[in-house]
N, C-alpha and C positions, 0 to 999 in steps of 0.2 A: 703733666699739670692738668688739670680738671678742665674744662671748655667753660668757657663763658658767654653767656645771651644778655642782650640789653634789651628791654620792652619799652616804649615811651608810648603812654597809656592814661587814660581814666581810672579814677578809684572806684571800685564798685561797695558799697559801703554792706553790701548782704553777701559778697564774698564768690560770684558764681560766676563771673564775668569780668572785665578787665586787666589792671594790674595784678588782682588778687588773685584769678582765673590764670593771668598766663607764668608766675613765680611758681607757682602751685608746680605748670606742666614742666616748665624747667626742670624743676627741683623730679618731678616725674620720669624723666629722660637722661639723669645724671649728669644736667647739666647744671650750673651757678647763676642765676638770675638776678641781676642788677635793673633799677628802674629810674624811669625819670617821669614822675606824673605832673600831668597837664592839664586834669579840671578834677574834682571831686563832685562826685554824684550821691547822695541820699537816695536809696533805692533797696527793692527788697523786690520777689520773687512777684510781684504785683503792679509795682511802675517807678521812676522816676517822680521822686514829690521835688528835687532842687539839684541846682547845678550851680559850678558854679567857677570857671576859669581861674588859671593862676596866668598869674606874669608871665610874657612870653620871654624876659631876660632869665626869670629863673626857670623856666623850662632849660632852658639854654644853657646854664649854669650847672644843671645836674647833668646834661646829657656831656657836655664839656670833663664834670669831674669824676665822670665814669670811664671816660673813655681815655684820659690821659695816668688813668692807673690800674686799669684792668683790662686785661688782655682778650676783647672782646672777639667773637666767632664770629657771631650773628646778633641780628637787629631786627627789630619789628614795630612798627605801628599799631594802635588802634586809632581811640579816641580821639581829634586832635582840638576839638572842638571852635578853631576862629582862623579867619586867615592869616592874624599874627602872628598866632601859635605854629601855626601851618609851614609859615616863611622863616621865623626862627629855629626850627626843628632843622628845614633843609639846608638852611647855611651851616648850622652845625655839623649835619653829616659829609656838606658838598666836599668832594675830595677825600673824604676815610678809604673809599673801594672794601668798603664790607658787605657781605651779604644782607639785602633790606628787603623785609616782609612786609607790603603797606595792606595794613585790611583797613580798608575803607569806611571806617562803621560810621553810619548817617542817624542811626536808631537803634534805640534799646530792644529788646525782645518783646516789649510790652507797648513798642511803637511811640516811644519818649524820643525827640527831638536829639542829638549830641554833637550837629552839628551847622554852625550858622550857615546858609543856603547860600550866602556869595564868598562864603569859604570852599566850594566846589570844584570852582575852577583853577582857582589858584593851588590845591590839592592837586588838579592836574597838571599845572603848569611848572609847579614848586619841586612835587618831591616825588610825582610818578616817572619821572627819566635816568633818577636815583635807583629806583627800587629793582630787584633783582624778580618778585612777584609781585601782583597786586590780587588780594582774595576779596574778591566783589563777591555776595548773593545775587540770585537775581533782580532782585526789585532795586540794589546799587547798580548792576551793572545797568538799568535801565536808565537808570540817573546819567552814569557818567558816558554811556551813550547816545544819551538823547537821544533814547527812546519812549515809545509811546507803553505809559505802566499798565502791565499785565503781558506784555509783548512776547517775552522771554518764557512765561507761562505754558506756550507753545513750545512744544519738542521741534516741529519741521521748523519754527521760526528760527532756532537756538542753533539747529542743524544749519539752516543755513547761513547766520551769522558766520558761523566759522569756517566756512568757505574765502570769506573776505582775511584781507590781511589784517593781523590785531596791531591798534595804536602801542602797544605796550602788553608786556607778558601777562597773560589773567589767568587765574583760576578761577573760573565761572563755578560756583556752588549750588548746588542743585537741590538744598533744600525747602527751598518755596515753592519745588515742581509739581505734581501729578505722577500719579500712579504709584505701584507698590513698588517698585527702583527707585533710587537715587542714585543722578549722575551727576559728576564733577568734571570737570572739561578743563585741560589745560591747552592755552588757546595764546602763543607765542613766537615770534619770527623764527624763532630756532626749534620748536617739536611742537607736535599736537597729540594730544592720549585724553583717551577718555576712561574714567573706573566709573562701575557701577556696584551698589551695594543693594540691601533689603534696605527700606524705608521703613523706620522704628516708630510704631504709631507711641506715642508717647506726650505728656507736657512738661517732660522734663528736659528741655533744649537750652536751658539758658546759659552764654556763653560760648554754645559752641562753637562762633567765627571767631570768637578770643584764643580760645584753647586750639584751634586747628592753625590757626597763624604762629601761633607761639610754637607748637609742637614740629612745625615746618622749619621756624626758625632754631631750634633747637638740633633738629635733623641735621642740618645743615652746618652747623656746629661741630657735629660730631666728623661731618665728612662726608655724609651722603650725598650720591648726586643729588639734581633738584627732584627729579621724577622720584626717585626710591624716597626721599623724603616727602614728598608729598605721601605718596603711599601707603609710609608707615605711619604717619602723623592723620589718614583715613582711617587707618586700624584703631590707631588710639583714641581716637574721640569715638569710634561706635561701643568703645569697651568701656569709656569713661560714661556713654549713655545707657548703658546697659546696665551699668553698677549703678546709677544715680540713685543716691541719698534720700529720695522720696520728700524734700526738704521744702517747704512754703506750700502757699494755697494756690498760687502761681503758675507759671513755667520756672519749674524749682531746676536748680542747679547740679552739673554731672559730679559723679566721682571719680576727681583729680590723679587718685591711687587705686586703679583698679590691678585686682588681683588676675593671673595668669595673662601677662602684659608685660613685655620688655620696651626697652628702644630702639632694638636690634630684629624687633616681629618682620615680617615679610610674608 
């Protein structure tokens, strides 16, 4: 029977980032992608012009009628946008034991607001003890650190963060770093690895904490441990940024189907 992902996400109304972004990678990875959206965004390769919540019962309601008739693998977060939303999402999953992707996303790529600020904590308190990862950027993880912004900017700072024990599994994203690397850090009571790749001078990024979370979550679906899934879902989005569609005036969005690209790369 084919694997099944569930994303519970924001609608990206220009297609390059959230629900739209992470059905896409599913559907990429040979996996079936079911959703449960939680705000709609009018948005295009330039910014957020509205937002705009839904109900957090019928958040609740889709993630409920997904999940008691399809035989779900894996799960992932993005957008959750309010504490309501935040707390009825984790009641819903409390007690499934499925695998949960929570990416964090505080901001659009174009620095657009997507989540209320004292919905933060509750973010940690709610649904980070559920999650299986949590894929923070730097400038999130500085948020949900309560650290000082730009802090992470530093390699020896970062370096030494992970010396300390992590509150909670993260993959630290290393695209808001310096230099021509980029490094990803999985940073968890149970392992620590670090990959590094070339850093793609480009402005076609948009999406990609949507599509690397989903692509995780999809891995993971299939059966991979967590590390090889991370891994291969680093391969897929530098291939997906690599193909990028050249699409808006923007930070335009990657190609979802890149060619010489399996789910099975290593």
């Amino acid at each position: 029977m084919k694997k099944v992902c569930l994303t519970i996400a924001g609608s990206d109304s220009g297609g390059g980032a959230g629900i739209q972004a992470d059905l896409k990678t599913f559907s990429a990875h040979g996996v079936f992608g079911t959703s449960a959206i939680t705000l709609i965004t009018a948005q295009n390769t330039r910014g957020v012009s509205a937002v705009q919540t839904l109900d957090p019962e019928m958040v609740r309601a889709q993630i409920r009628a997904v999940l008691d008739d399809f035989p779900v693998r894996a799960i992932k977060t993005g957008a959750l946008g309010n504490a309501e939303i935040i707390e009825a999402v984790a009641a819903e999953l409390r007690g499934r034991d499925l695998p949960l992707i929570v990416d964090p996303v505080m901001l659009a790529k174009s620095g657009d607001a997507l989540i209320e600020r004292d919905a933060i904590e509750v973010l940690k308190e709610a649904l980070f003890p559920l999650a299986t990862l949590i894929t923070p950027n730097l400038p999130e993880a500085e948020v949900l650190l309560s650290l000082k912004s730009g802090h992470l900017r530093d390699e020896n700072a970062v370096r030494e963060l992970l010396q300390s024990p992590p509150p909670f599994p993260f993959l630290l994203k290393g695209g808001h770093g310096q230099g021509p690397a980029l490094y990803d850090y999985l940073w968890s009571p149970e392992a620590k690895q670090t990959w590094s790749s070339p850093r793609q001078r480009t402005r076609h990024t948009h999406g990609t904490g949507c599509t690397l979370s989903a692509a995780i979550a999809a891995q993971l679906a299939l059966g991979s441990p967590l590390a090889i899934a991370i891994e291969r879902a680093r391969l897929y989005v530098a291939a997906a940024i690599r193909a990028a569609p050249g699409l808006g005036s923007g930070s335009g969005p990657l190609e979802h189907f890149p060619q010489h690209w399996s789910p099975d790369s290593s």
